[in-house]
C-alpha positions as protocol buffer text, in pm:
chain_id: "A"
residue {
  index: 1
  type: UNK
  ca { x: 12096 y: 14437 z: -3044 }
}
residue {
  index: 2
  type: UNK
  ca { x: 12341 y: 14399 z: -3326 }
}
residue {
  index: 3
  type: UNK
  ca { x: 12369 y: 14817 z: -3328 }
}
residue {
  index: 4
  type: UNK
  ca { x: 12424 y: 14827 z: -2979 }
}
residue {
  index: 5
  type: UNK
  ca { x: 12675 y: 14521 z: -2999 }
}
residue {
  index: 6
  type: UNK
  ca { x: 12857 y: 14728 z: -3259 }
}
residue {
  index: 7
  type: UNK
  ca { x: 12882 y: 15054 z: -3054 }
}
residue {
  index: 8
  type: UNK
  ca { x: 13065 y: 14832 z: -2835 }
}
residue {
  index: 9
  type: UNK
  ca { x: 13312 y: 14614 z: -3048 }
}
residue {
  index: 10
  type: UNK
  ca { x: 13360 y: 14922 z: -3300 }
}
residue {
  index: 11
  type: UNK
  ca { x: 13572 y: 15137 z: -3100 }
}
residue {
  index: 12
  type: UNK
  ca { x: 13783 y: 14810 z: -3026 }
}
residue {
  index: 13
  type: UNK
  ca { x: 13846 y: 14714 z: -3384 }
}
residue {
  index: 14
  type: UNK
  ca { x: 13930 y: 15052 z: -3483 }
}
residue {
  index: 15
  type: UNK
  ca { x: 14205 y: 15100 z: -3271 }
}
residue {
  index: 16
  type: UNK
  ca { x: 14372 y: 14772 z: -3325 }
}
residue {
  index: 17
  type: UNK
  ca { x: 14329 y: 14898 z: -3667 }
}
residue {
  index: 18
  type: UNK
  ca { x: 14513 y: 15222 z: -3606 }
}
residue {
  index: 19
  type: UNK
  ca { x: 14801 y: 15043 z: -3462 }
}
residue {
  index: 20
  type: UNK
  ca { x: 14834 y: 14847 z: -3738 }
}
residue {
  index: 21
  type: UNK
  ca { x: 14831 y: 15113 z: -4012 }
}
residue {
  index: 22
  type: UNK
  ca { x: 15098 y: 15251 z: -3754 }
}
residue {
  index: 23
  type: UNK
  ca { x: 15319 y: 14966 z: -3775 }
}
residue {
  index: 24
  type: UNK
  ca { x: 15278 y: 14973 z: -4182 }
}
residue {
  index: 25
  type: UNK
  ca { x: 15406 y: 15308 z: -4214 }
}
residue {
  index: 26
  type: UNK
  ca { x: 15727 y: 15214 z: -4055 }
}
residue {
  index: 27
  type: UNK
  ca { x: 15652 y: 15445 z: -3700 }
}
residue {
  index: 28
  type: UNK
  ca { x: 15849 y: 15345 z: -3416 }
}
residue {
  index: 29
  type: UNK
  ca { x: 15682 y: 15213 z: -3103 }
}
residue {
  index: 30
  type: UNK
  ca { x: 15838 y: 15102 z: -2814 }
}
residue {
  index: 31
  type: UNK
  ca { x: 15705 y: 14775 z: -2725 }
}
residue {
  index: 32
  type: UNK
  ca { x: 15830 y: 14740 z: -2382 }
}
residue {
  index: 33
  type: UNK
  ca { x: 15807 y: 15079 z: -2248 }
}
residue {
  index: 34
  type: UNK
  ca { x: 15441 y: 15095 z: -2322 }
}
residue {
  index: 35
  type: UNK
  ca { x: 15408 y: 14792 z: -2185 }
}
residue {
  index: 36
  type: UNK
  ca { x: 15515 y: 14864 z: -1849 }
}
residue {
  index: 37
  type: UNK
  ca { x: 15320 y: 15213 z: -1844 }
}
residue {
  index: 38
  type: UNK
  ca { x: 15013 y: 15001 z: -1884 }
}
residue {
  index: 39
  type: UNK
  ca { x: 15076 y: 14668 z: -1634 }
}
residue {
  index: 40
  type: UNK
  ca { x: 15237 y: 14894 z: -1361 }
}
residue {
  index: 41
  type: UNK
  ca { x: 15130 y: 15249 z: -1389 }
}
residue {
  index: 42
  type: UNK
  ca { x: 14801 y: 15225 z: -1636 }
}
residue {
  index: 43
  type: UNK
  ca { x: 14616 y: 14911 z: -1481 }
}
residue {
  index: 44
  type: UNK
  ca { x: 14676 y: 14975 z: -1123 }
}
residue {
  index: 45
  type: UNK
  ca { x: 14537 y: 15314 z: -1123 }
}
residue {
  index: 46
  type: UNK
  ca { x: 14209 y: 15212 z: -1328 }
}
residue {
  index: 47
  type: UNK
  ca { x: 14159 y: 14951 z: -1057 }
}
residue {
  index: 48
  type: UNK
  ca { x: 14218 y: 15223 z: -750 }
}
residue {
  index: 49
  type: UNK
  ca { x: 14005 y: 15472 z: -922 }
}
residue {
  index: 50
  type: UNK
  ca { x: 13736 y: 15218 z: -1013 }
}
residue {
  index: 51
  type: UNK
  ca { x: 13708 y: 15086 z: -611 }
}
residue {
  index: 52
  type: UNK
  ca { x: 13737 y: 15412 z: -501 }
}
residue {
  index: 53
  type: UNK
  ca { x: 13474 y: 15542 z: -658 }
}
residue {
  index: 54
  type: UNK
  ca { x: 13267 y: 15268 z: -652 }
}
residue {
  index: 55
  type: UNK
  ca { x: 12932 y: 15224 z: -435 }
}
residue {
  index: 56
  type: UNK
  ca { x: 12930 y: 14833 z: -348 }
}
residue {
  index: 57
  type: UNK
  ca { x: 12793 y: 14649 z: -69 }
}
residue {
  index: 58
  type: UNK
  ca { x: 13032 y: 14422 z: 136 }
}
residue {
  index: 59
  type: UNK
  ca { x: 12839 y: 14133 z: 97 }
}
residue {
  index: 60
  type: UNK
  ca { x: 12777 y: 14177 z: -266 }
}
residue {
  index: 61
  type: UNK
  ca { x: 13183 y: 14239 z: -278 }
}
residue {
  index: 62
  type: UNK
  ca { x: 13229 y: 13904 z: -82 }
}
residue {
  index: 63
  type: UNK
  ca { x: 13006 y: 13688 z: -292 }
}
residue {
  index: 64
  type: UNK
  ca { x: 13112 y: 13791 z: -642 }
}
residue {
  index: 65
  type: UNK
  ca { x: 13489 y: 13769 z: -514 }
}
residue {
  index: 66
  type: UNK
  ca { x: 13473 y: 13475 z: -417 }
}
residue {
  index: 67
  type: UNK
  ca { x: 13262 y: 13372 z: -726 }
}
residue {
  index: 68
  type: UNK
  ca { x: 13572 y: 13508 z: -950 }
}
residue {
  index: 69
  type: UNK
  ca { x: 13832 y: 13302 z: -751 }
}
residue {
  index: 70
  type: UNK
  ca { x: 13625 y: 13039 z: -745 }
}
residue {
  index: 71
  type: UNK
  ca { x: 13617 y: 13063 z: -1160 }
}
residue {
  index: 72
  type: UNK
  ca { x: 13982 y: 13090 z: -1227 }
}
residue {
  index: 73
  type: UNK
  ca { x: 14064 y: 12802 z: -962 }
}
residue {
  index: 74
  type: UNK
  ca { x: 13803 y: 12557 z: -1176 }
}
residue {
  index: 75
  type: UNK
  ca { x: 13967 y: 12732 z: -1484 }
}
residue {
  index: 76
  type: UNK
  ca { x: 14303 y: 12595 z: -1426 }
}
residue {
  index: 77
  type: UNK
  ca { x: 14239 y: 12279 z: -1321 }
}
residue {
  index: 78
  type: UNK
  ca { x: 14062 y: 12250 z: -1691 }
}
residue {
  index: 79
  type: UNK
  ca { x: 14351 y: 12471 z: -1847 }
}
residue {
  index: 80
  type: UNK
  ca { x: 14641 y: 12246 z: -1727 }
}
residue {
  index: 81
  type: UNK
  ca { x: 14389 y: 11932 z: -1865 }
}
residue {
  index: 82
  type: UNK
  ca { x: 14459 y: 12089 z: -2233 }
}
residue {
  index: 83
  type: UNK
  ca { x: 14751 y: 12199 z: -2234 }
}
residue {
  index: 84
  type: UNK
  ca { x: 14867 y: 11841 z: -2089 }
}
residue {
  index: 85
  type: UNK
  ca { x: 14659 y: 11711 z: -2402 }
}
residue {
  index: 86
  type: UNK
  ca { x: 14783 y: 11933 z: -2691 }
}
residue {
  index: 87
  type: UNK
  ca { x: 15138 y: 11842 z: -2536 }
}
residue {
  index: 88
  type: UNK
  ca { x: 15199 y: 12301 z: -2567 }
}
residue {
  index: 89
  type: UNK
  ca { x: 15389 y: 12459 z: -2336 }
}
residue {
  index: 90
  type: UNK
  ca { x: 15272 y: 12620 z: -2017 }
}
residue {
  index: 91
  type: UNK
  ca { x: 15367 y: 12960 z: -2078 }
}
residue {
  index: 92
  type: UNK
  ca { x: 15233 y: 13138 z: -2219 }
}
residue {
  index: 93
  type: UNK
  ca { x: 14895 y: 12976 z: -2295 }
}
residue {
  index: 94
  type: UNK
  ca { x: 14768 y: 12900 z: -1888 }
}
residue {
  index: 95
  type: UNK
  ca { x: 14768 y: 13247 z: -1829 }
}
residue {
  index: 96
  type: UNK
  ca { x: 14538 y: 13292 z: -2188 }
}
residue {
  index: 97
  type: UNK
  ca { x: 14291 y: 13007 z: -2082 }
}
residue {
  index: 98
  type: UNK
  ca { x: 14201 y: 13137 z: -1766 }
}
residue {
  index: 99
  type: UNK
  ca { x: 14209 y: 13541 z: -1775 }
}
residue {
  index: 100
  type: UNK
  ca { x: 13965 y: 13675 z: -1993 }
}
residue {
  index: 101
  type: UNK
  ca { x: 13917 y: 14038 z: -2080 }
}
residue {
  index: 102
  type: UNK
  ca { x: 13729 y: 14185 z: -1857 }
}
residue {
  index: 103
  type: UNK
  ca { x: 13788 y: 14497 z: -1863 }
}
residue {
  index: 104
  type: UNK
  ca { x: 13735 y: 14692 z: -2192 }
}
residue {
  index: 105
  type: UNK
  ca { x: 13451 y: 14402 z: -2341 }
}
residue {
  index: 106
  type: UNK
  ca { x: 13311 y: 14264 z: -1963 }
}
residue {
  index: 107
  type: UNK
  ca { x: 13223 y: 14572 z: -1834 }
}
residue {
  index: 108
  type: UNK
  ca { x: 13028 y: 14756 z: -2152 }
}
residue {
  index: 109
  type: UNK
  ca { x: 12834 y: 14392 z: -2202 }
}
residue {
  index: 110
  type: UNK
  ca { x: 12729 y: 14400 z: -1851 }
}
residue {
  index: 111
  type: UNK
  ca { x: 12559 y: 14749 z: -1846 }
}
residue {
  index: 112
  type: UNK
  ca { x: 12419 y: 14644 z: -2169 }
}
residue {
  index: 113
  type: UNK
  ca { x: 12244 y: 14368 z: -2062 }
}
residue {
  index: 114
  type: UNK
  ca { x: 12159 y: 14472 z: -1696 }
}
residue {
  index: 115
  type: UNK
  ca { x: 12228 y: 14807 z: -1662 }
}
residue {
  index: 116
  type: UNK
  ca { x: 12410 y: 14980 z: -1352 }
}
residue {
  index: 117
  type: UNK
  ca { x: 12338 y: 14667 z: -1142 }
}
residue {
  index: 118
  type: UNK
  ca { x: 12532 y: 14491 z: -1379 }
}
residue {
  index: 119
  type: UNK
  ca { x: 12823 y: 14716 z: -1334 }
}
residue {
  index: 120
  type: UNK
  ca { x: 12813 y: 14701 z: -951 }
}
residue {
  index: 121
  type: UNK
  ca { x: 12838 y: 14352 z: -978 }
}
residue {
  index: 122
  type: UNK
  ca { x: 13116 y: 14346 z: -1256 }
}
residue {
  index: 123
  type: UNK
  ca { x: 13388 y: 14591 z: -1078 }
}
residue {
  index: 124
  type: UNK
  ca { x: 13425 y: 14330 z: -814 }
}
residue {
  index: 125
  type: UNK
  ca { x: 13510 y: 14075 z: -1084 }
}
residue {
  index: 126
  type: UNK
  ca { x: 13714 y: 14243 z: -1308 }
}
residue {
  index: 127
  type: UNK
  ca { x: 13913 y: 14351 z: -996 }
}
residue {
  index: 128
  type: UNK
  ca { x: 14032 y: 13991 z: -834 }
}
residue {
  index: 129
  type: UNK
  ca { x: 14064 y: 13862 z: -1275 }
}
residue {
  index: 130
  type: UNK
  ca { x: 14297 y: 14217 z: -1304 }
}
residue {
  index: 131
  type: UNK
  ca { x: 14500 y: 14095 z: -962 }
}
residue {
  index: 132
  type: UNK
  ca { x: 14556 y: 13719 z: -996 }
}
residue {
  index: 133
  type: UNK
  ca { x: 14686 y: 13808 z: -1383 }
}
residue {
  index: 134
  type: UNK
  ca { x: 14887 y: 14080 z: -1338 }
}
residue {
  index: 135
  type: UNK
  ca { x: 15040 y: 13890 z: -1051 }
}
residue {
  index: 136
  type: UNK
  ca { x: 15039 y: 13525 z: -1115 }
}
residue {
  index: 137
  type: UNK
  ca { x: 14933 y: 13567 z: -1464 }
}
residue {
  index: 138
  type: UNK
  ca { x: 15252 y: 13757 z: -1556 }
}
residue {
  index: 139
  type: UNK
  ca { x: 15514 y: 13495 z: -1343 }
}
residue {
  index: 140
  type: UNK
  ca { x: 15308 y: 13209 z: -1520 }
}
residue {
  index: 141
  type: UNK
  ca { x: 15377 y: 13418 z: -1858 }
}
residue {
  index: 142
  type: UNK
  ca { x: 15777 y: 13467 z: -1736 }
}
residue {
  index: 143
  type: UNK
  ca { x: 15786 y: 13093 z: -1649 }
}
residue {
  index: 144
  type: UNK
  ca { x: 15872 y: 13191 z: -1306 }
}
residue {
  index: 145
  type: UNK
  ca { x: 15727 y: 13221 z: -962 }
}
residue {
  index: 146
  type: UNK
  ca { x: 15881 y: 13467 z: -690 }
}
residue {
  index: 147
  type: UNK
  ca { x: 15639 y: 13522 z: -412 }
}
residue {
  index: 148
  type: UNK
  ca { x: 15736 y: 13872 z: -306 }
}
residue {
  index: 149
  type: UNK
  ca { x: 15658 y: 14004 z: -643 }
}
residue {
  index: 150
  type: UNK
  ca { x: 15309 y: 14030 z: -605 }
}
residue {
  index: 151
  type: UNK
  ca { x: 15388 y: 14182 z: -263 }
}
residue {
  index: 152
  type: UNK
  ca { x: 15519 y: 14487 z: -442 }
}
residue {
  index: 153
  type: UNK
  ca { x: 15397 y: 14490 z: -752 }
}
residue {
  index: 154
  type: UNK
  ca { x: 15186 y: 14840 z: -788 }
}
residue {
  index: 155
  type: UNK
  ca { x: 14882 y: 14636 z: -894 }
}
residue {
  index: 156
  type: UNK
  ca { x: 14852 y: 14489 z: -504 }
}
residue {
  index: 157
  type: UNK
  ca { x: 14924 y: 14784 z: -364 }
}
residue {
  index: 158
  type: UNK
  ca { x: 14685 y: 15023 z: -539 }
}
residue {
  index: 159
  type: UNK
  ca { x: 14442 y: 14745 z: -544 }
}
residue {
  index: 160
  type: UNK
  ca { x: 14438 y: 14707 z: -151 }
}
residue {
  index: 161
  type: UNK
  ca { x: 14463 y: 15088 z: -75 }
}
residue {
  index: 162
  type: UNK
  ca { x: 14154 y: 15066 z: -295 }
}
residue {
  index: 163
  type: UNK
  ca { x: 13973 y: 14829 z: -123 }
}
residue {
  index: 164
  type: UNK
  ca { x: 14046 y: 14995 z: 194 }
}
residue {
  index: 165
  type: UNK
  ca { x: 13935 y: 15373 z: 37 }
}
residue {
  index: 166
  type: UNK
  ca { x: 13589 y: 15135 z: -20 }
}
residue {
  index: 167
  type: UNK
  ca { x: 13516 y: 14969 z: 276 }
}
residue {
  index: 168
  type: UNK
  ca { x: 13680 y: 15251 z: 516 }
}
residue {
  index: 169
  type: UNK
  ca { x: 13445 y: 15536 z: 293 }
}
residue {
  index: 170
  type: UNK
  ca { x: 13760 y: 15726 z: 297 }
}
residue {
  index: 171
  type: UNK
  ca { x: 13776 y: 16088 z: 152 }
}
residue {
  index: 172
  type: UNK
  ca { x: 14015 y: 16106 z: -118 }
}
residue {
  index: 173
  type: UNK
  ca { x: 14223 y: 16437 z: -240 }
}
residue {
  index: 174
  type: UNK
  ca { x: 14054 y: 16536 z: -595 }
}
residue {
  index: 175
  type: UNK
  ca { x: 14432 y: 16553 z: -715 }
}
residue {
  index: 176
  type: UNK
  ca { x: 14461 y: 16214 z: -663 }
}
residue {
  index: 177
  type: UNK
  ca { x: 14140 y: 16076 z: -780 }
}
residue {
  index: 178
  type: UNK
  ca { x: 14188 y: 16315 z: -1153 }
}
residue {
  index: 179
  type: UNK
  ca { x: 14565 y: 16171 z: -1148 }
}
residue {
  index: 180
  type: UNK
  ca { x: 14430 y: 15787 z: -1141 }
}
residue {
  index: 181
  type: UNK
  ca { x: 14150 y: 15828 z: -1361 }
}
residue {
  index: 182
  type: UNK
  ca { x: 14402 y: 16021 z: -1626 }
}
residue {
  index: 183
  type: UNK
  ca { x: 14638 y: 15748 z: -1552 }
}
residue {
  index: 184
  type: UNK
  ca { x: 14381 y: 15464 z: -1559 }
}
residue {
  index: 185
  type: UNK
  ca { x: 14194 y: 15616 z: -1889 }
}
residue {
  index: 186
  type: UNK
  ca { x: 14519 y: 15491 z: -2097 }
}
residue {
  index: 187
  type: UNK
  ca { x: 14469 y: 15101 z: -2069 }
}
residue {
  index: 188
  type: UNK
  ca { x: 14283 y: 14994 z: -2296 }
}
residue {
  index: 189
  type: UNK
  ca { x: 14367 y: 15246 z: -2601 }
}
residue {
  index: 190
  type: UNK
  ca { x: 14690 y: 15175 z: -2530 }
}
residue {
  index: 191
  type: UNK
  ca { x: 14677 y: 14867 z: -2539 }
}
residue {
  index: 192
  type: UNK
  ca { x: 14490 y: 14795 z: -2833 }
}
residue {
  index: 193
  type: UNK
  ca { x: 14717 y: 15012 z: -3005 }
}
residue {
  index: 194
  type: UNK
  ca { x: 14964 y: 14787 z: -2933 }
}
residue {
  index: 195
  type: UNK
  ca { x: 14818 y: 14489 z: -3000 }
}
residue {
  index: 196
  type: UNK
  ca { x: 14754 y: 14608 z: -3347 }
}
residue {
  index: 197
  type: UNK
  ca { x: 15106 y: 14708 z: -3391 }
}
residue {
  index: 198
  type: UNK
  ca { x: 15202 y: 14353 z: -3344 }
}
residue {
  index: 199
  type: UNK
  ca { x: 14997 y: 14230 z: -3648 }
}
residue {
  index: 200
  type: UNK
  ca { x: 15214 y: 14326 z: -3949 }
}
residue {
  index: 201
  type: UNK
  ca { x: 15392 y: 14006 z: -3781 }
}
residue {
  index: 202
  type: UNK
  ca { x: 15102 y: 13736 z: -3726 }
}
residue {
  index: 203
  type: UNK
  ca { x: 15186 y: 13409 z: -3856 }
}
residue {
  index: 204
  type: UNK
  ca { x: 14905 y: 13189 z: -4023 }
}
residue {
  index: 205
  type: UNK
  ca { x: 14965 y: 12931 z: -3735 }
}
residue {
  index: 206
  type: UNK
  ca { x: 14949 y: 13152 z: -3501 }
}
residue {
  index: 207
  type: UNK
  ca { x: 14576 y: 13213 z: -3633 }
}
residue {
  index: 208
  type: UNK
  ca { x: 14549 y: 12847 z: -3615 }
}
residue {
  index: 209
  type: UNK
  ca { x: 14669 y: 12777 z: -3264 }
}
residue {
  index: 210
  type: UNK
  ca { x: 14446 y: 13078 z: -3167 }
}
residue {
  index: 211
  type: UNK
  ca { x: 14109 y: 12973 z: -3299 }
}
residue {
  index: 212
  type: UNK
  ca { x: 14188 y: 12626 z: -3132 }
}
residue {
  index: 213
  type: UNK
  ca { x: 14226 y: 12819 z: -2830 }
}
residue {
  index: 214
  type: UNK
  ca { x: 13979 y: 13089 z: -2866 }
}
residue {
  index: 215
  type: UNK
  ca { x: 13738 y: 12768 z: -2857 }
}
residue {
  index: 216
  type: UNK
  ca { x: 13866 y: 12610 z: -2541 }
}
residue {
  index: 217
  type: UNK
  ca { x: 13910 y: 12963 z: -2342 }
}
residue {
  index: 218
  type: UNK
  ca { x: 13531 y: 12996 z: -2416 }
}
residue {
  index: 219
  type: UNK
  ca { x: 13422 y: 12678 z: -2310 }
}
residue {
  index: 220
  type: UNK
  ca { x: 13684 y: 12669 z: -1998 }
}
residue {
  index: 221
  type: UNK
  ca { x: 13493 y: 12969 z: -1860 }
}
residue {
  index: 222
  type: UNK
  ca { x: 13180 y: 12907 z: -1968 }
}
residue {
  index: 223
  type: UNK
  ca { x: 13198 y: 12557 z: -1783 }
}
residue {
  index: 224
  type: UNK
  ca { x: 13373 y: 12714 z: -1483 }
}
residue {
  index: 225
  type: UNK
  ca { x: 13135 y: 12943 z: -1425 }
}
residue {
  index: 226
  type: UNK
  ca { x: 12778 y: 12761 z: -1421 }
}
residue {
  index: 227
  type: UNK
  ca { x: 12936 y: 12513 z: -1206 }
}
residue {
  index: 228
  type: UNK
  ca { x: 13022 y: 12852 z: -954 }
}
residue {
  index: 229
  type: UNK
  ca { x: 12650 y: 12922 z: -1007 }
}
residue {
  index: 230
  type: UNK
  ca { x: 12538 y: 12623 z: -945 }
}
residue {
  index: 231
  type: UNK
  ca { x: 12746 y: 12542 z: -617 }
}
residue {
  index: 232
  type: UNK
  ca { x: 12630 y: 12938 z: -480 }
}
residue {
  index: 233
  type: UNK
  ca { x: 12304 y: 12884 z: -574 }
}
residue {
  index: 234
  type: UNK
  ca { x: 12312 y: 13261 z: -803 }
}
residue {
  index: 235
  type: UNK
  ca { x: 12048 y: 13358 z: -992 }
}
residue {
  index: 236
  type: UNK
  ca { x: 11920 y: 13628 z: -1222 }
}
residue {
  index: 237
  type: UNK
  ca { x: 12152 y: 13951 z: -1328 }
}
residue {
  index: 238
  type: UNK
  ca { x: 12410 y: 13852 z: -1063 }
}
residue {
  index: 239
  type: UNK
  ca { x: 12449 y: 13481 z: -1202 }
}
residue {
  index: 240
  type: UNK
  ca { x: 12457 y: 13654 z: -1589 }
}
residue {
  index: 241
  type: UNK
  ca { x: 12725 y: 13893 z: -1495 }
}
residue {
  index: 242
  type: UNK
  ca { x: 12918 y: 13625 z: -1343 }
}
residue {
  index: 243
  type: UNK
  ca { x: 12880 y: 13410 z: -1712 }
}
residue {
  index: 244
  type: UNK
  ca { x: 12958 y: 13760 z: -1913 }
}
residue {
  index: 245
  type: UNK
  ca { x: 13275 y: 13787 z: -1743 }
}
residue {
  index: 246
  type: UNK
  ca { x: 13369 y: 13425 z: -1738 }
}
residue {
  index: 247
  type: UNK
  ca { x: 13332 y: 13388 z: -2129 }
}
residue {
  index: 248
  type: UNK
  ca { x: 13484 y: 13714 z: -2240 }
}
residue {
  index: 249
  type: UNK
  ca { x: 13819 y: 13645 z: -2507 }
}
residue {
  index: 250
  type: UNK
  ca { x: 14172 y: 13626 z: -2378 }
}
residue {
  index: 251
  type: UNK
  ca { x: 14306 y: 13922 z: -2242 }
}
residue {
  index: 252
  type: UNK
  ca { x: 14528 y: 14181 z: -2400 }
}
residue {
  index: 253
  type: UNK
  ca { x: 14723 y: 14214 z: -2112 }
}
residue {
  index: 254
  type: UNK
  ca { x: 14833 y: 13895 z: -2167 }
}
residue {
  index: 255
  type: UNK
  ca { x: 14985 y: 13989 z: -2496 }
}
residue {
  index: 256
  type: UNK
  ca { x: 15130 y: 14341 z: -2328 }
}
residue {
  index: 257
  type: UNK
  ca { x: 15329 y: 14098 z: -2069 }
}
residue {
  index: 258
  type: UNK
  ca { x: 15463 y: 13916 z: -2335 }
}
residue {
  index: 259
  type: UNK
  ca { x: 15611 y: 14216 z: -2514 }
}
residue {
  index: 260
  type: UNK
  ca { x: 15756 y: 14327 z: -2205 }
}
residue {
  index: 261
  type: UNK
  ca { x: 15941 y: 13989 z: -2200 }
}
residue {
  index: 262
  type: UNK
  ca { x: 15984 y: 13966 z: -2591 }
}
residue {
  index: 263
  type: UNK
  ca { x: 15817 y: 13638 z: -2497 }
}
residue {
  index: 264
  type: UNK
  ca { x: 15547 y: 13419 z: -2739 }
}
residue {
  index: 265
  type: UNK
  ca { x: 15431 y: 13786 z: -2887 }
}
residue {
  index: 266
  type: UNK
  ca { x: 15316 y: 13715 z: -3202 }
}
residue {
  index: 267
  type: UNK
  ca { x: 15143 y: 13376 z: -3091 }
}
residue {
  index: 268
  type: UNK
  ca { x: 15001 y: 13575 z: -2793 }
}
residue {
  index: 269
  type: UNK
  ca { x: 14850 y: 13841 z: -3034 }
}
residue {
  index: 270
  type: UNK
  ca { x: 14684 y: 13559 z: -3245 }
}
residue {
  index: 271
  type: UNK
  ca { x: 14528 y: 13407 z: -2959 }
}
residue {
  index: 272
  type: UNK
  ca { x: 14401 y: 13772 z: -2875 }
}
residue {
  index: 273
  type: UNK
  ca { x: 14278 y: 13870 z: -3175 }
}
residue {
  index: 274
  type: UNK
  ca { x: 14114 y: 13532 z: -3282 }
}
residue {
  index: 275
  type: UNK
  ca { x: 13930 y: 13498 z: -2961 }
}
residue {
  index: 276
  type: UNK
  ca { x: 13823 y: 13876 z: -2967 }
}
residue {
  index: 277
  type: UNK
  ca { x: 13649 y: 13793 z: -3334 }
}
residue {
  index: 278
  type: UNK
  ca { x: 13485 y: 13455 z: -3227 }
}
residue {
  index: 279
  type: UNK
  ca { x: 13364 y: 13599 z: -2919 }
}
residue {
  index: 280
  type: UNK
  ca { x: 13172 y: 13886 z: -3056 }
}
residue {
  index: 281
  type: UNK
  ca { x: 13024 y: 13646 z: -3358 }
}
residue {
  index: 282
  type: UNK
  ca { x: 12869 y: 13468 z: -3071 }
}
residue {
  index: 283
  type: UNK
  ca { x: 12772 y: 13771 z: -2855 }
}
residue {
  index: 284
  type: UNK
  ca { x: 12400 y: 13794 z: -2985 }
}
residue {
  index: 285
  type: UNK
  ca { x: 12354 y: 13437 z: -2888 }
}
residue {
  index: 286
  type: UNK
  ca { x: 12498 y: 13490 z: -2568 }
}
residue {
  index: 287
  type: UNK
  ca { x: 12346 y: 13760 z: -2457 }
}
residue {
  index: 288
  type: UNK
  ca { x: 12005 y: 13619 z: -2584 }
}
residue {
  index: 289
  type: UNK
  ca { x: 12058 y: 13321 z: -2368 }
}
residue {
  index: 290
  type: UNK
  ca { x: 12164 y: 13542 z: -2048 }
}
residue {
  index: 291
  type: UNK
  ca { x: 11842 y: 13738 z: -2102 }
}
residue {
  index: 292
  type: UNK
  ca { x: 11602 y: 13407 z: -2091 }
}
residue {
  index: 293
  type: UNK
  ca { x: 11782 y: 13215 z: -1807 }
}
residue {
  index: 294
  type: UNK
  ca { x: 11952 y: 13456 z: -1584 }
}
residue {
  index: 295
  type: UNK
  ca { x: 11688 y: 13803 z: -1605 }
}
């Protein structure tokens, strides 16, 4: 398990490792142009490409859609609890506490653990967590709310004409299926390039802030979802796919937004990179507890 775990996180590490060296040796990146590549080209053609190639049953897409909404709504309610506590500010940790990465950790975990049924029941998921943060997560992040940005943001559109390509069975042009999966295939290096660029200027308490929040973004969704399983009555690979995604680390698109906004970066980064490390520490002991209770 801990080989397999490795072949996972490995790739992951490395690259935030590359970006770092990158940063050391005084090379240039721009920040904010990558940035937007990834939240409104990158990220809304990986989530086209993904539904439209996809083979999931409209019931199965109901259920775990709802489940995911369901998760972040009960994820909220506990992140606005904390932050109200710890007396932070709202931006840009909401947005941290209650979208986790579920994308480039989520999805290999799930096939892992219960093969291609886990991924059918994943893509759902990681679609409506890729929506509500590159929509809401990002004006929570900005510390403003303007409605008719999520109309047009690319992310809605591409997301909808995907769902429609899904449920429609609609034949696709093979130019513009390679395009988005070209296009989409640039997230997450990208963006853990990035994020290790950042590093070189990570402040200690910025590691302390993020293991106190690496802690609560775990619990949060951890919490959020078995009460989601509970109230749907989910069981077996369905209700495990459900926890993996709930319980993944904060997001790295939640850092990318912030160095589109030269917002919170380096405190962003910390909370990325210290949740990434306590997350897979606990992964065997996850993934041994998904495989007694939810098999």
């Amino acid at each position: 398990m801990y080989q397999q775990i490795f072949e996972i996180s490995g790739p992951v590490f490395f690259l935030i490792l590359l970006g770092f060296i990158v940063s050391k040796f005084k090379i240039e990146l721009h920040e904010k142009t990558m940035g937007f590549l990834l939240t409104h080209i990158g990220s809304p053609c990986l989530i086209f490409h993904t539904l439209s190639t996809t083979d999931v049953k409209i019931n199965i897409l109901l259920e775990i859609c709802s489940s995911a909404i369901l998760v972040i709504f009960i994820s909220s309610l506990f992140a606005i609890f904390l932050i109200k506590i710890l007396k932070d500010d709202f931006s840009p940790y909401f947005s941290c506490l209650i979208h986790p990465n579920s994308a480039n950790l989520a999805l290999p975990l799930s096939i892992l653990t219960y093969g291609e049924t886990g991924l059918i029941y994943a893509i759902p998921y990681y679609v409506i967590v890729a929506l509500s943060q590159n929509t809401f997560g990002y004006l929570t992040i900005l510390g403003s709310f303007k409605f008719f940005y999520i109309l047009y943001h690319p992310i809605f559109i591409l997301s909808l004409s995907g769902l429609l390509v899904l449920i429609l069975n609609l034949e696709i042009p093979s130019l513009i299926m390679t395009s988005t999966n070209y296009l989409g295939n640039i997230v997450i290096p990208i963006s853990l390039i990035l994020l290790g660029y950042s590093l070189s200027n990570l402040k200690i308490k910025n590691l302390t802030k993020g293991f106190i929040y690496s802690i609560a973004r775990f619990l949060i969704g951890a919490l959020s979802a078995l009460i989601v399983i509970y109230i749907f009555d989910i069981s077996g690979p369905k209700a495990g796919v459900i926890l993996i995604m709930s319980t993944m680390p904060v997001a790295l698109l939640n850092y990318i937004f912030t160095v589109q906004i030269d917002k919170d970066t380096t405190t962003v980064a910390g909370l990325v990179v210290v949740s990434t490390f306590s997350t897979l520490i606990c992964l065997p002991f996850l993934l041994n507890f998904l495989l007694i209770y939810f098999n």
